[in-house]
TORDODREN-515298 format. One record per atom (N, C-alpha, C): residue number from 1; residue in one letter; y, z, x. Coordinates in nm, 3 decimals. Layout:
! TORDODREN-515298
+-----+-----+---------+---------+---------+
|   n | res |      yy |      zz |      xx |
+-----+-----+---------+---------+---------+
| NUM |   A |       Y |       Z |       X |
...
+-----+-----+---------+---------+---------+
! end
This chain:
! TORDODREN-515298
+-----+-----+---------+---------+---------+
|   n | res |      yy |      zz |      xx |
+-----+-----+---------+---------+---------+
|   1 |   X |  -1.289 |  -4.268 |   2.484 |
|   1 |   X |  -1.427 |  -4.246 |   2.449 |
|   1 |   X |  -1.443 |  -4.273 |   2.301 |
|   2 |   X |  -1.562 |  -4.355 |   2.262 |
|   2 |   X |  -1.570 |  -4.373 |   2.111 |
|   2 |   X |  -1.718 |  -4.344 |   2.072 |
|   3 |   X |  -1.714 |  -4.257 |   1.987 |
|   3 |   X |  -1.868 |  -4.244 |   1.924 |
|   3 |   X |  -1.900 |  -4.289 |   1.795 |
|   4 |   X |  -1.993 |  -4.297 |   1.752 |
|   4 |   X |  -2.059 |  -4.370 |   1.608 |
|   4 |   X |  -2.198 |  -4.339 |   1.578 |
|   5 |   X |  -2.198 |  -4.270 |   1.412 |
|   5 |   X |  -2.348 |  -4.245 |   1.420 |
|   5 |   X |  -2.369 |  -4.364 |   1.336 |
|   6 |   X |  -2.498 |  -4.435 |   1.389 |
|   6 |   X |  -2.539 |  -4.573 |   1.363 |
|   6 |   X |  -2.619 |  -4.552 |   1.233 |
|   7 |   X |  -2.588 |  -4.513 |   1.144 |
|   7 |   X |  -2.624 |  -4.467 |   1.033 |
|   7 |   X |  -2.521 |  -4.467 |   0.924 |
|   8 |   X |  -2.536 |  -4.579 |   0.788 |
|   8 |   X |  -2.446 |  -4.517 |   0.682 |
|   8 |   X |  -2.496 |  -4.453 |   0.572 |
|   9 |   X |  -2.597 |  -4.420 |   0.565 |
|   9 |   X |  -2.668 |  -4.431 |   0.429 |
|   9 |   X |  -2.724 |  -4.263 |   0.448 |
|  10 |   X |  -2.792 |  -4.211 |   0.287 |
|  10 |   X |  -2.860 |  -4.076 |   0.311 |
|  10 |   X |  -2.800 |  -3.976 |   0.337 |
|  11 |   X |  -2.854 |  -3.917 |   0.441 |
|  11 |   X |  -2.767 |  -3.776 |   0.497 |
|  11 |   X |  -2.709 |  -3.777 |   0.536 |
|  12 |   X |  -2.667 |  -3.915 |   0.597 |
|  12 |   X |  -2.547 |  -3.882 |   0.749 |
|  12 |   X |  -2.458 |  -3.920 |   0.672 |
|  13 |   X |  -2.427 |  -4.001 |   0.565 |
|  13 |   X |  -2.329 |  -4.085 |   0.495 |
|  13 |   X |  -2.205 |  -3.977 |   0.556 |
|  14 |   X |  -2.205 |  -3.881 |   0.505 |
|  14 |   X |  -2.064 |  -3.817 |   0.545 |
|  14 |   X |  -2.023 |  -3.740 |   0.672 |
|  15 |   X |  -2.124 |  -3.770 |   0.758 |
|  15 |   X |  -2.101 |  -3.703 |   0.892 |
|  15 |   X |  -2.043 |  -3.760 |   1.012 |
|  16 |   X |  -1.934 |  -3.694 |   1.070 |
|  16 |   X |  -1.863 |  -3.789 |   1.204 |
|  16 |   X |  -1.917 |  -3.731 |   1.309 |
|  17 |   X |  -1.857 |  -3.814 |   1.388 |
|  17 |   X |  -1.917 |  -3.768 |   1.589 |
|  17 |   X |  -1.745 |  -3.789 |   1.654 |
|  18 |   X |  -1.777 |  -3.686 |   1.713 |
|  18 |   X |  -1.640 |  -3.748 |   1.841 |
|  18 |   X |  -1.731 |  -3.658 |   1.961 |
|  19 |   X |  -1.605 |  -3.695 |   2.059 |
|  19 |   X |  -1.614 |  -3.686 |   2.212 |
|  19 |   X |  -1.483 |  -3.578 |   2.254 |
|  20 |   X |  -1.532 |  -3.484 |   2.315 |
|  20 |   X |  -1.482 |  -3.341 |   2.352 |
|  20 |   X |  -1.484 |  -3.357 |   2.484 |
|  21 |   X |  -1.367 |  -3.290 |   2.564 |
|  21 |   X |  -1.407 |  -3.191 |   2.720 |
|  21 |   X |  -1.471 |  -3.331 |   2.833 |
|  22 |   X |  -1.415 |  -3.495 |   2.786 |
|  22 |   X |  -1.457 |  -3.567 |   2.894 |
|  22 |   X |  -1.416 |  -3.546 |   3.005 |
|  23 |   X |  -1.516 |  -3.576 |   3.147 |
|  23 |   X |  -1.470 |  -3.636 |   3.234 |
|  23 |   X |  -1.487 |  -3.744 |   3.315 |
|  24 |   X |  -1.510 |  -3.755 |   3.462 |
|  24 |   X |  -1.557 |  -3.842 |   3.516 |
|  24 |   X |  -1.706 |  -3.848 |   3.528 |
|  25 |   X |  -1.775 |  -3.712 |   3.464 |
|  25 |   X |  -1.929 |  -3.715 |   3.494 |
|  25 |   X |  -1.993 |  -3.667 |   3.372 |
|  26 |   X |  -1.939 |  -3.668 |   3.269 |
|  26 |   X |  -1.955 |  -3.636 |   3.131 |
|  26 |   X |  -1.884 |  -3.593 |   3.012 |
|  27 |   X |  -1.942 |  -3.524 |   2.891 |
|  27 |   X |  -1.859 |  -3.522 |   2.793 |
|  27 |   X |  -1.940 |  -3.421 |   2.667 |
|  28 |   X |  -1.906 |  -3.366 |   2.579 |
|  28 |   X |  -1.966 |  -3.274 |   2.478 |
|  28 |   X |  -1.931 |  -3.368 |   2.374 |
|  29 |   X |  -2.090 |  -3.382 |   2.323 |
|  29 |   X |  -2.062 |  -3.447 |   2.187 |
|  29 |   X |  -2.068 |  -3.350 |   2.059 |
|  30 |   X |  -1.968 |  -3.394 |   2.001 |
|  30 |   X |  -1.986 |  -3.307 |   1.868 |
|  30 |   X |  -2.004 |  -3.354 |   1.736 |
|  31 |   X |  -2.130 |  -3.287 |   1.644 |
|  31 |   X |  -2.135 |  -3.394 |   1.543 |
|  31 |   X |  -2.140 |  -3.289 |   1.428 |
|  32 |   X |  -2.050 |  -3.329 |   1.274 |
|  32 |   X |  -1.984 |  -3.265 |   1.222 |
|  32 |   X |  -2.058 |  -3.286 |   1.080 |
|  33 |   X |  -2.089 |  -3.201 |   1.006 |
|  33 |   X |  -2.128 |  -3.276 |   0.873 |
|  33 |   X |  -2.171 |  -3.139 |   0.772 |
|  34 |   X |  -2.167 |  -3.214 |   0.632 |
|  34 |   X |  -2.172 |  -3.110 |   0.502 |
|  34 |   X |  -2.319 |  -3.053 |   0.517 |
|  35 |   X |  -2.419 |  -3.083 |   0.550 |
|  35 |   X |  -2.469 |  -2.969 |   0.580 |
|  35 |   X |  -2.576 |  -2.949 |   0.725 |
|  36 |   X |  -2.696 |  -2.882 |   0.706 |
|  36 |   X |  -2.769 |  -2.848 |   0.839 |
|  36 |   X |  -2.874 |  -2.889 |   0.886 |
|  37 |   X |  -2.898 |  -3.063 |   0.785 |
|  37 |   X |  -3.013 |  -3.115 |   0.845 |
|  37 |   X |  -2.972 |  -3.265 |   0.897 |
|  38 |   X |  -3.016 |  -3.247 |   1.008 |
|  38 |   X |  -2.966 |  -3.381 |   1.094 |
|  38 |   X |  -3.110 |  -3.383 |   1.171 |
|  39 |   X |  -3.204 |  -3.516 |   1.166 |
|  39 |   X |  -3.308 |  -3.603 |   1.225 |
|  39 |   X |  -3.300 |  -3.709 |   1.251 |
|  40 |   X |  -3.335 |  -3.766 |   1.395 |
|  40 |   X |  -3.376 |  -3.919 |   1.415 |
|  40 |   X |  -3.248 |  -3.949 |   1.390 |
|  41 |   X |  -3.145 |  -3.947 |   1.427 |
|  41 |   X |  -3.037 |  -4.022 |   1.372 |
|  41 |   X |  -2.949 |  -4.064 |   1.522 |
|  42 |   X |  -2.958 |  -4.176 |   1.572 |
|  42 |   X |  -2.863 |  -4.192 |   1.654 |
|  42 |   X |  -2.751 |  -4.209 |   1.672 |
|  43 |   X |  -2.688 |  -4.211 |   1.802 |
|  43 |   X |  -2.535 |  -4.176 |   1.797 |
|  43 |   X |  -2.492 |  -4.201 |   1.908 |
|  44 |   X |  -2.447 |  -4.355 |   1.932 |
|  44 |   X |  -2.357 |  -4.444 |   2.026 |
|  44 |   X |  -2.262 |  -4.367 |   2.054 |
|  45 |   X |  -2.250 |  -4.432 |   2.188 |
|  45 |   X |  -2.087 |  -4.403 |   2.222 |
|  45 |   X |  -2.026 |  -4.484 |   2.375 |
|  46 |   X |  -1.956 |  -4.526 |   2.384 |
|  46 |   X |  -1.848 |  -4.589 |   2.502 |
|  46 |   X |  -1.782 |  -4.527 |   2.596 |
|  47 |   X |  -1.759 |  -4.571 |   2.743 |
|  47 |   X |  -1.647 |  -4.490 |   2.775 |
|  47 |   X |  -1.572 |  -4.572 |   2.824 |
|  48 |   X |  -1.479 |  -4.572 |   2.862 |
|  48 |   X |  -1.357 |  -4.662 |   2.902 |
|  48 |   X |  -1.247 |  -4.607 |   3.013 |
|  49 |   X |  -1.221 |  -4.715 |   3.132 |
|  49 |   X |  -1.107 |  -4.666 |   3.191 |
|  49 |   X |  -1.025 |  -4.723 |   3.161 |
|  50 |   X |  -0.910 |  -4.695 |   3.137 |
|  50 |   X |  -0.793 |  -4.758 |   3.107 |
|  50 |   X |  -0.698 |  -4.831 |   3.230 |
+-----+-----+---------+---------+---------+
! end
């Protein structure tokens, strides 16, 4: 599973995303950052069978 917030610039500059607790019918996204305002900001992600 790969996530990406489609954003480099501003607020998000320093904030990551990953992918938690997948399975075959979903997944918890978690998105991590210095502080507590996050808007409008999207956030791709893939899944893959190997």
């Amino acid at each position: 599973m790969l996530c990406n917030i489609n954003s480099t610039a501003g607020s998000t500059l320093q904030w990551t995303a990953k992918a938690a607790s997948a399975t075959t019918t979903g997944f918890t996204l978690i998105v991590s950052g210095p502080s507590a305002t996050w808007a409008s900001v999207d956030v791709e992600w893939t899944a893959f069978m190997p």
